[in-house]
N, C-alpha and C positions, 0 to 999 in steps of 0.2 A: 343553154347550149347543150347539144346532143352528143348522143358518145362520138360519132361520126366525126363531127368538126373537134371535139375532145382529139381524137384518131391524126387528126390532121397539123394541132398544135402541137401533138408530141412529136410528130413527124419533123417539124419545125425545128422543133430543140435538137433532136439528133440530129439535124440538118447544118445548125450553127456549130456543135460540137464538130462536124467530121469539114466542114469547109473551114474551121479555126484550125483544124488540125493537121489538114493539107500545110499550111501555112508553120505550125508551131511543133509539128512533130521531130522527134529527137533521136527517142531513142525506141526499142521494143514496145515498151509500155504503154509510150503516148501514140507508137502508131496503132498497136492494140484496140486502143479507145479509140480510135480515126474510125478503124475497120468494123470494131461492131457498132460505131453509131452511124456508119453508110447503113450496115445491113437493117438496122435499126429503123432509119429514115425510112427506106425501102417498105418495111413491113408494113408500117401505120401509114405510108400514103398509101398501099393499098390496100388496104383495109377502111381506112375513112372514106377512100371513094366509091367504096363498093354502093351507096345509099345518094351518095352527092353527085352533082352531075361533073363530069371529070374538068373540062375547064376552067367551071368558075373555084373548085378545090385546088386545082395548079395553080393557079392564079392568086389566090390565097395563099397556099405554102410558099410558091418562091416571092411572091411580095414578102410575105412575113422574113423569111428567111435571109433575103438579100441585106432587109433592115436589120432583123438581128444579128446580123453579120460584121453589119458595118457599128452598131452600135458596142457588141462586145472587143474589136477590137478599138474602137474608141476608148471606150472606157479601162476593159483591162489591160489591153497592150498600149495604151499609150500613143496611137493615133494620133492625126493631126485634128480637134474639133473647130468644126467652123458653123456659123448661122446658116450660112447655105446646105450644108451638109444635112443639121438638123430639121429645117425646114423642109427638105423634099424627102426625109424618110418618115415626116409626120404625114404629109399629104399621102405618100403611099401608103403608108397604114389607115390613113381615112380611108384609101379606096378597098382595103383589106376588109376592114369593119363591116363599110357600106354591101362589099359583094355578099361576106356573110348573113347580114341582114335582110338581104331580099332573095336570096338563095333557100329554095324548098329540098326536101329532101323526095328522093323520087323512090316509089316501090319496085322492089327487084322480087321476081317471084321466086322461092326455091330458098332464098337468104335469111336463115335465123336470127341472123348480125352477126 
């Protein structure tokens, strides 16, 4: 994996951070952490798409993202888990996998990384 799509998972994680937080924020502190993991996300998508080609990197972060979404509040909050739920956030992460696997990275002239 390249730093690029590296760029784009981290992107992901602040992603799940700041949409959990929307949801679980309290008080200063946890909106705090809301706020710098939007600004967070923000950076590293753009940054990872500087090299990728911007649709199939969206398309990768909010697939990944929507899944870890639904998975950490599964798991830490206590969500309702069901087979069905499981089952179509595996198949989206297949198509997650699959885009990055056949996804090249494209030369931008002027970009050191």
């Amino acid at each position: 994996m390249n730093k690029n799509w590296l760029y784009i998972f981290i992107a992901v994680a602040f992603e799940i951070i700041w949409v959990t937080g929307l949801k679980h924020a309290y008080d200063l502190f946890t909106w705090t952490i809301t706020i710098i993991a939007t600004i967070g996300c923000t950076i590293f998508l753009i940054r990872g798409t500087k090299r990728l080609p911007v649709g199939t990197a969206y398309a990768v972060f909010a697939g990944s993202g929507a899944g870890g979404t639904v998975l950490v509040e599964m798991f830490v909050f206590h969500e309702p888990v069901s087979l069905g739920k499981l089952f179509f956030i595996a198949l989206l992460l297949t198509g997650v996998i699959g885009l990055q696997i056949v996804t090249e990275e494209s030369e931008v002239k002027g970009d050191e990384g």
